[in-house]
C-alpha positions as CSV (number, residue, x, y, z in Angstrom):
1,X,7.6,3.4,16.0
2,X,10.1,0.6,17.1
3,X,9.4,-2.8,16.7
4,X,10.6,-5.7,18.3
5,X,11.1,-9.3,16.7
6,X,10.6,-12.3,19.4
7,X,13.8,-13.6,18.4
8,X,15.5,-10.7,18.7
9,X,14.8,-8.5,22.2
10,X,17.2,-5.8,20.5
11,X,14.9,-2.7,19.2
12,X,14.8,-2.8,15.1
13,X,14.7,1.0,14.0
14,X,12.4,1.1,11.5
15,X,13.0,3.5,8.1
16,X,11.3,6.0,7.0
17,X,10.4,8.4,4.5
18,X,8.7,11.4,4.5
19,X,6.2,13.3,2.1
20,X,4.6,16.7,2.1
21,X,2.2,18.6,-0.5
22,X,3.0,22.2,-0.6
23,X,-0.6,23.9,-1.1
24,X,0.4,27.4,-0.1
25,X,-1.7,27.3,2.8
26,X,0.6,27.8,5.7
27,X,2.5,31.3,5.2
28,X,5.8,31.4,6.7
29,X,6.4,27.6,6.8
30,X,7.8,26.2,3.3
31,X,7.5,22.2,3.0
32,X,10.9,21.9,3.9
33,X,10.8,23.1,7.0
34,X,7.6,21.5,8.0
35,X,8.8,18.3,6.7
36,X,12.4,18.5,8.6
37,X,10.1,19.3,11.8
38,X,8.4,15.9,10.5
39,X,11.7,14.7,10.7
40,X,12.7,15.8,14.1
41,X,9.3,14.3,15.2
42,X,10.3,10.9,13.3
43,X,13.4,10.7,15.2
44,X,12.0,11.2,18.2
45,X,9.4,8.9,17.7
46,X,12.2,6.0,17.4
47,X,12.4,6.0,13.7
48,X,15.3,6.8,11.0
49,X,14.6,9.0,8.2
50,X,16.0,7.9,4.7
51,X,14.6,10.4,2.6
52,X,11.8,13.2,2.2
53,X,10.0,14.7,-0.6
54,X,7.1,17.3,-1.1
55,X,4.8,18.3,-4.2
56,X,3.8,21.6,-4.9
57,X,-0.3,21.1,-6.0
58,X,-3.5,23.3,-4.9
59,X,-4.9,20.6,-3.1
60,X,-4.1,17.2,-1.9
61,X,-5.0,14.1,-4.1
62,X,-8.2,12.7,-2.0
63,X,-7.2,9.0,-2.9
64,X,-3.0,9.3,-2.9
65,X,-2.3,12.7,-0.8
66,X,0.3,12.7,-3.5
67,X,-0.6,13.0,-7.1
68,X,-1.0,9.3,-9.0
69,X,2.7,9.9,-10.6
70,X,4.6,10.7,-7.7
71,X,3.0,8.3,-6.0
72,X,4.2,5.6,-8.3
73,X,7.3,7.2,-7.8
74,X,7.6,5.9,-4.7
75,X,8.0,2.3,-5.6
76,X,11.3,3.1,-6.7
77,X,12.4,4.9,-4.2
78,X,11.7,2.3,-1.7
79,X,13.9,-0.6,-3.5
80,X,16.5,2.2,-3.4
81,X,16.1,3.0,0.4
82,X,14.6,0.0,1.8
83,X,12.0,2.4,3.6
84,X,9.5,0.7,5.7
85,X,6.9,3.5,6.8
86,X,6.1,6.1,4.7
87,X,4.9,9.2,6.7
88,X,2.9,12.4,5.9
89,X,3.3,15.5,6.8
90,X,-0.5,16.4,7.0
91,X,-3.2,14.2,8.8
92,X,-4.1,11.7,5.8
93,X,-8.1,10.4,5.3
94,X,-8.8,6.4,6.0
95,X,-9.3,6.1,2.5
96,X,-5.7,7.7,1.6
97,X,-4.1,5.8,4.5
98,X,-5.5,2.2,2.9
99,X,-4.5,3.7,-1.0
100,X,-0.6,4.2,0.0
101,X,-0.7,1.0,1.9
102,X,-1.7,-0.8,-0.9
103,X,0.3,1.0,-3.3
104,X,3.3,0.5,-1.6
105,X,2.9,-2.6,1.0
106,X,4.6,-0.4,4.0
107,X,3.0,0.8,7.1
108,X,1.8,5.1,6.4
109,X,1.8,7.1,8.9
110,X,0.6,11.0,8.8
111,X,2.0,13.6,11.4
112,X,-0.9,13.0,13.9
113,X,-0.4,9.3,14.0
114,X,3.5,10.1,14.8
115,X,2.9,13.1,17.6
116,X,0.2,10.2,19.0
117,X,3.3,7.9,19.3
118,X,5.5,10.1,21.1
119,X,3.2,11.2,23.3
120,X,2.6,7.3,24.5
121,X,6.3,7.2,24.9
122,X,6.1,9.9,26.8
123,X,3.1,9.8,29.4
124,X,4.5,8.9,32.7
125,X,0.9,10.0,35.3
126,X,-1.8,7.9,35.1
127,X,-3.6,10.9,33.9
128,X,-0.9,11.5,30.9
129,X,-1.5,7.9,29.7
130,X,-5.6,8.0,30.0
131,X,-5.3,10.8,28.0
132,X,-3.3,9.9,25.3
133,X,-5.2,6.7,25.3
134,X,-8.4,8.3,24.4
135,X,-6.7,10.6,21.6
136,X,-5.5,7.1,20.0
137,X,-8.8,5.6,19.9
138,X,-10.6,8.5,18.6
139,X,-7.9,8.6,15.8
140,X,-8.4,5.1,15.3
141,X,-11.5,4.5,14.9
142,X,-12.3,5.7,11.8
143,X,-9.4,3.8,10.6
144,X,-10.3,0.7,11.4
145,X,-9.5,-2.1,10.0
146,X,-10.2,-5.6,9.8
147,X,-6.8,-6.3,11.3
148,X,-9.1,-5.2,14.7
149,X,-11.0,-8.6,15.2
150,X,-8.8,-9.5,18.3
151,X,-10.4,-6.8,20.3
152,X,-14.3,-8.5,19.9
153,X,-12.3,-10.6,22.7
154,X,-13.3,-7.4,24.9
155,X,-17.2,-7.3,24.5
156,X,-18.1,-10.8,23.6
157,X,-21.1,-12.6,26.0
158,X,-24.7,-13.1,25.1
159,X,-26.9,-10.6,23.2
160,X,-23.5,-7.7,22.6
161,X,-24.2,-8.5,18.9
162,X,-27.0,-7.4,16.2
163,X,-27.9,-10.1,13.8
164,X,-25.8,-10.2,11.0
165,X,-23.1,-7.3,12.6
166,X,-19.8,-8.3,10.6
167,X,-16.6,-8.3,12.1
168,X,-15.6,-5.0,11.7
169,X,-18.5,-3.5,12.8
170,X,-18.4,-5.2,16.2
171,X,-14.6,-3.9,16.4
172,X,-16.1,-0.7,15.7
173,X,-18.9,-0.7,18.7
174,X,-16.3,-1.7,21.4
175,X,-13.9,0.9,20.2
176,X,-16.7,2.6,20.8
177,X,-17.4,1.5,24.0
178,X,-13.8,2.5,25.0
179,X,-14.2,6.2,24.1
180,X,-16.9,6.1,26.0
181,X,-15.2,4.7,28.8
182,X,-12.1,6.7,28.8
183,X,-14.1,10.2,28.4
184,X,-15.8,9.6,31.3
185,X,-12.3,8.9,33.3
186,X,-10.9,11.7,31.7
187,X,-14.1,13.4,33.6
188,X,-12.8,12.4,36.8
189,X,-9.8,13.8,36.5
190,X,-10.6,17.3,35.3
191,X,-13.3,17.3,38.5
192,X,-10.5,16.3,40.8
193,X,-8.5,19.0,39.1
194,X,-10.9,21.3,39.6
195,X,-11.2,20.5,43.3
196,X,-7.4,21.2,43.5
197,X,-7.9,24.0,41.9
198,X,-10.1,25.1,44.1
199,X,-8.2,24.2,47.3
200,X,-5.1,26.7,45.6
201,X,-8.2,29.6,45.3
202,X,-9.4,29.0,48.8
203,X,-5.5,29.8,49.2
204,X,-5.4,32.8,47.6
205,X,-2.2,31.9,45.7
206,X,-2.4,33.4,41.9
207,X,-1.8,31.2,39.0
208,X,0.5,31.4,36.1
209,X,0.6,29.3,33.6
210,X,3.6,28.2,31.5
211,X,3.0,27.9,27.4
212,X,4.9,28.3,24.4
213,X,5.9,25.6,21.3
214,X,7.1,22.0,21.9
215,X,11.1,22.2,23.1
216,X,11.4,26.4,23.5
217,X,12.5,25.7,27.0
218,X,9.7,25.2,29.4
219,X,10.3,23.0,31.6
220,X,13.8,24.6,31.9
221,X,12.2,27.4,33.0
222,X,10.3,26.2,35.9
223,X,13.6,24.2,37.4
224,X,14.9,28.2,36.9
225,X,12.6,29.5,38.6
226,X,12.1,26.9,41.6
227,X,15.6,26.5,41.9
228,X,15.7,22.7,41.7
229,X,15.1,20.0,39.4
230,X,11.3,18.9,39.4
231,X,10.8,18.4,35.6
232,X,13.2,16.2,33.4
233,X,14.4,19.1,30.7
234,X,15.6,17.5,27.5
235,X,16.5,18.7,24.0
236,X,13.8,16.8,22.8
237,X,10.4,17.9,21.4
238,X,7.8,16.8,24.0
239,X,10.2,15.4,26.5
240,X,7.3,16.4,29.2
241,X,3.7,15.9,28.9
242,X,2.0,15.5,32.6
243,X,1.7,19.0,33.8
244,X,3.7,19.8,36.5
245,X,3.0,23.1,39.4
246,X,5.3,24.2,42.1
247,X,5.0,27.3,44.2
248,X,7.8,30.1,43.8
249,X,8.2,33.7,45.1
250,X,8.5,36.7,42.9
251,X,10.5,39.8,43.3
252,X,7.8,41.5,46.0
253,X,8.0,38.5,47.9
254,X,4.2,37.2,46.6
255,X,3.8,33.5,46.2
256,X,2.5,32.2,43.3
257,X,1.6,28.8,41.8
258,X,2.9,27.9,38.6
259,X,2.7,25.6,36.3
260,X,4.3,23.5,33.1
261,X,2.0,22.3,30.1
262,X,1.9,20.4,27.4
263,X,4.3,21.9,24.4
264,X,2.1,22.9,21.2
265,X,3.3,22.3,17.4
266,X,2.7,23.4,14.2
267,X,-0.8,20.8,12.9
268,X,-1.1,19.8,16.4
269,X,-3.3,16.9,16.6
270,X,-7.2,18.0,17.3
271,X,-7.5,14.9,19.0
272,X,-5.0,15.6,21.3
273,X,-6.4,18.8,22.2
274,X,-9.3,17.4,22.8
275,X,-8.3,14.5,25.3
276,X,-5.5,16.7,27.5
277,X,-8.4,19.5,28.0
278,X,-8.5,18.2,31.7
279,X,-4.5,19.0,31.4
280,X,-4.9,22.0,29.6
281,X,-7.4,24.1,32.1
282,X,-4.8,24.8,34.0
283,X,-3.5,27.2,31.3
284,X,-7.8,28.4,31.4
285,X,-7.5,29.1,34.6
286,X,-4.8,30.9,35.2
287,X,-4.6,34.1,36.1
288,X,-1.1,35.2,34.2
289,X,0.6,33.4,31.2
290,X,4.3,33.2,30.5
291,X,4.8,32.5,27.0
292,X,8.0,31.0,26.3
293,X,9.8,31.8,22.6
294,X,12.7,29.9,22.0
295,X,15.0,33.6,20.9
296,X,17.0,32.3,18.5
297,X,14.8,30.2,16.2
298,X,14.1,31.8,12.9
299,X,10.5,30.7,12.8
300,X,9.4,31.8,16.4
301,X,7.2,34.1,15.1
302,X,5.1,31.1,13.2
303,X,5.9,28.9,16.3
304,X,4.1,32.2,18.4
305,X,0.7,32.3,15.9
306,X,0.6,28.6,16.5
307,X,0.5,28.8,20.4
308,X,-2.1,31.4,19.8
309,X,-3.7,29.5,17.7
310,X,-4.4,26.8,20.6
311,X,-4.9,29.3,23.3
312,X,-7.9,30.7,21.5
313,X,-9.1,27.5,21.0
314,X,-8.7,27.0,24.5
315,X,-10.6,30.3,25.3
316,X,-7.3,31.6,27.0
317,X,-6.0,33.6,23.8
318,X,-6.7,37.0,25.7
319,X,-5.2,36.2,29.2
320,X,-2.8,38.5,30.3
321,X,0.9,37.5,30.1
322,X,4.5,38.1,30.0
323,X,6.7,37.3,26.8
324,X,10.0,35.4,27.8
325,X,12.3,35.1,25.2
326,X,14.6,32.1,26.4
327,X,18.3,31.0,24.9
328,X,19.8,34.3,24.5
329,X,22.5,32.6,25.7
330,X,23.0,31.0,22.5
331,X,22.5,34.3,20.5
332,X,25.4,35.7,22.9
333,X,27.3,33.1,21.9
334,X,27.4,33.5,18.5
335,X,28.1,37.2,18.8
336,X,24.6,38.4,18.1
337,X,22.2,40.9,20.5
338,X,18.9,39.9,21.2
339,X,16.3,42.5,21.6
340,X,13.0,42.1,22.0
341,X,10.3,43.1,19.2
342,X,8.8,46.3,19.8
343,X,4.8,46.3,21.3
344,X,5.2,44.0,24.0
345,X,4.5,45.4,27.0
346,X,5.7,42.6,29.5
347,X,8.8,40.9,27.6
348,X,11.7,40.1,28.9
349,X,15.1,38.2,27.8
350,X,16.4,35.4,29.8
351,X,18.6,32.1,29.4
352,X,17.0,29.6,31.7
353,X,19.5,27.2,31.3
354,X,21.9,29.2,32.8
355,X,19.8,31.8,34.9
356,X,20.7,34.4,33.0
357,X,17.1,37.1,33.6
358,X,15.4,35.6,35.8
359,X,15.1,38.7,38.8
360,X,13.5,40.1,36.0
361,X,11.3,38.1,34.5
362,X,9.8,38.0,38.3
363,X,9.7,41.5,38.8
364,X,8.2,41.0,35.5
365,X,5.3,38.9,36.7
366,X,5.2,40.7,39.6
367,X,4.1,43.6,38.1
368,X,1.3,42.2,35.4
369,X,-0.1,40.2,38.6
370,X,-0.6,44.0,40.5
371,X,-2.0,45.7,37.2
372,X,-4.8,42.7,38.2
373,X,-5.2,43.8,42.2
374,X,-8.1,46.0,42.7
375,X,-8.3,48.5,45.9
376,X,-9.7,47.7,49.3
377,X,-11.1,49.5,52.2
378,X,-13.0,47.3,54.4
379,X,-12.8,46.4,58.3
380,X,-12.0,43.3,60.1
381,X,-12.6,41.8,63.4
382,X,-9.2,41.0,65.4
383,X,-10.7,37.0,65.1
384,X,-9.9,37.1,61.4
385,X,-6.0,36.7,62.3
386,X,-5.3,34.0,59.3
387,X,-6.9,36.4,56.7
388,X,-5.2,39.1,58.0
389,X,-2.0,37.6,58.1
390,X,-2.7,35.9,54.1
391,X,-3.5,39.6,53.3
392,X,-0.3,40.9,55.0
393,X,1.8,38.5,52.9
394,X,0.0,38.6,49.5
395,X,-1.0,41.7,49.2
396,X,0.4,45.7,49.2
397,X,-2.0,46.8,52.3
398,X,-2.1,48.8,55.1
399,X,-3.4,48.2,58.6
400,X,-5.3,50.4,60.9
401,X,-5.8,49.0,64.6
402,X,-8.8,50.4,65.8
403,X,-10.7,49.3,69.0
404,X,-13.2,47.0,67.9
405,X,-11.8,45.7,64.4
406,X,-8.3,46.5,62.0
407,X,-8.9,49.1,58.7
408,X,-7.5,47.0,55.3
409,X,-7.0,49.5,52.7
410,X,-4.8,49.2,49.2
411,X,-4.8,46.6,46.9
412,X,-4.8,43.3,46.5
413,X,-5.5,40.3,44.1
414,X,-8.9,40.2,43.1
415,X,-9.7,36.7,44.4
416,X,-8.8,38.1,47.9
417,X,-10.9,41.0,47.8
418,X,-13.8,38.8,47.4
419,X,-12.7,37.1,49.9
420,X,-12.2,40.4,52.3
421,X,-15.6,41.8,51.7
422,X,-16.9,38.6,52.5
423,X,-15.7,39.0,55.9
424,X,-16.5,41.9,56.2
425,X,-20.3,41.5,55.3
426,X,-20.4,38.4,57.8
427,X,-18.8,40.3,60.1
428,X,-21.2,43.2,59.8
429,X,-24.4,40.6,60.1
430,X,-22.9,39.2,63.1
431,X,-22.7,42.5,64.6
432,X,-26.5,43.2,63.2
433,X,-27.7,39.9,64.5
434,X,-26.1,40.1,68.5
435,X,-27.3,44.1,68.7
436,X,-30.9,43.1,67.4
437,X,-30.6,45.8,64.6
438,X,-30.0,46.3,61.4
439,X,-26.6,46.1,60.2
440,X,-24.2,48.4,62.1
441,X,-22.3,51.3,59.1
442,X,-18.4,50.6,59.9
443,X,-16.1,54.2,59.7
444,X,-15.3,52.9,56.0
445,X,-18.8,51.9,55.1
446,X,-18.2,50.5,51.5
């Protein structure tokens, strides 16, 4: 949201001003508190924020978002503050976009258009930035202008144009053409992810994925929890975006894989959730969530019904997980007592920036993960050393030596089970298929 003169390198912060209609439709958020969340966004964005207002009406005006006299309004308070983006707090139609443009000759913005701005600030992976490319164009596209024409430079050549196409429409086909483009990339990369995914699986290692709202501590968390610095942890809302996973231990000794993700935010984008699906998955397929509420902000319960409100969307809204309620430090601090709302059954109290909890919160994990295992009771051929040994270390088992093969019995993630009476029964047909006969029954026949 910075722009940059070509006589002057130095960044010119542009101002803004923000606008909300209150409709009554978001219980537990009042427009000023969406709208200084707007602002927090704004800042972040690059942008300085001169002023804010918000109308109370049942609906939104579909040509002005604002009604026609507030609007007007506006002109005013622009010769007073010089603003030079106006931004809304909801996503605003083409046809209100173009209205307030015109109304007021300054660049208008919506919430979308703003978290879209970070979020190209932000990508570092090639992955982050194909994503948030294709959430642009999509969110362009039907706001397309004839300011476009430069990108006709991009399809041009003999017979890419209908008879009489205009301008703008041809801007419109190669837009087009790039969505098209960019989903199929974004393709690849959720199949190579899935191949990785895969590889961890054939591993045996169980997946947890870390989720929560946009600057509750996340990324804190996993440095916590690995011990080291592998994510950049900023106060900042979306200071990370590529998804990062590292293997840790828990308080049985179990390794497990886990993983950052995107933040979520109240009127999160549906473009952006969308485009980082390929991202998001990994919060589909793991096995355990840790939900991350930052403890002492007064609207984590809204901030909570928003995550859920992406996790269903995600299909991942009933996935086990474990509640960690982070910055108690800062409640501590002020002389305050956090406890933990009643009816969780997994929630637990840390401070990941200064490790306050943490033993916990893996005995924590530790414990939803073995509510998952399932009981065993199969035999195994001496030759199947590596399982054995994966089962020894991941699982709570024990061993039998018998003569011809070792007794497994206890439990154990359900992933390896499959696995173990997989052996088993190709164990068993080798046996069948050496001795002529059928199958051979095993002193644990299961």
């Amino acid at each position: 949201m910075t722009e940059r003169t070509s006589m002057d390198t130095a960044a010119v912060v542009e101002k803004a001003f923000l606008v909300a209609v209150d409709t009554g439709d978001n219980p537990g958020w009042t427009a000023e508190e969406s709208l200084a969340e707007l602002g927090s966004l704004v800042e972040t964005a690059g942008a300085q924020v001169v002023g804010a207002v918000y109308q109370k009406r049942d609906m939104v005006h579909p040509n002005l978002y604002l009604g026609t006299g507030k609007s007007e309004e506006l002109k005013a308070v622009k010769a007073a503050t010089g603003f030079t983006v106006l931004v809304a707090d909801d996503e605003l139609s083409p046809k209100q976009q173009r209205s307030l443009e015109k109304l007021l000759d300054v660049k208008v913005l919506d919430r979308s258009g703003v978290i879209l701005d970070i979020f190209a600030q932000r990508a570092r992976t090639h992955e982050g930035r194909l994503q948030v490319e294709l959430a642009q164009l999509e969110y362009q596209l039907p706001r397309l202008t004839r300011l476009w024409t430069h990108l006709s430079r991009t399809g041009g050549g003999i017979g890419t144009r209908g008879p009489g196409e205009t301008q703008l429409e041809t801007d419109r086909r190669v837009i087009r053409q790039r969505i098209k483009k960019m989903k199929e990339r974004v393709d690849e990369v959720r199949r190579r992810r899935e191949t990785a995914a895969a590889t961890r699986d054939r591993r045996l290692l169980p997946g947890v994925a870390i989720v929560g709202y946009t600057n509750a501590g996340k990324s804190t968390l996993l440095n916590a929890l690995v011990g080291d610095v592998v994510v950049p942890a900023e106060d900042k809302l979306f200071a990370t975006l590529d998804p990062t996973s590292r293997r840790i231990s828990l308080g049985d000794g179990q390794g497990v894989i886990v993983s950052d993700t995107v933040g979520f935010i109240h009127k999160l984008p549906h473009q952006l959730i969308d485009a980082f699906r390929a991202t998001l998955e990994e919060v589909v397929r793991a096995d355990v969530l840790l939900e991350v509420v930052d403890a002492c902000d007064r609207h984590a319960s809204e901030h909570r019904r928003t995550v859920q409100g992406v996790l269903d969307e995600l299909g991942a809204g009933g996935k086990p997980r474990v509640v960690v309620y982070n910055k108690v430090d800062l409640i501590k601090a002020g002389g305050g007592r956090f406890v933990p709302p009643r009816g969780e059954p997994h929630a637990v109290s840390v401070s990941a920036a200064l490790g306050w909890g943490l033993e916990g919160l893996r005995d924590e994990l530790a414990a939803v993960l073995a509510e998952l295992w399932v009981e065993v009771d199969v035999s195994l051929p001496y030759t199947a050393g590596e399982l054995l040994a994966r089962v020894r270390e991941r699982g709570a088992v024990e061993f039998e030596y018998r003569d011809r093969d070792v007794r497994v019995h206890g439990r154990v993630a359900p992933s390896l089970a499959g696995e173990l009476h997989a052996a088993t029964r190709a164990w068993r047909r080798a046996l069948a298929k050496s001795a002529g006969s059928a199958e051979p029954a095993l002193d644990n026949d299961d």
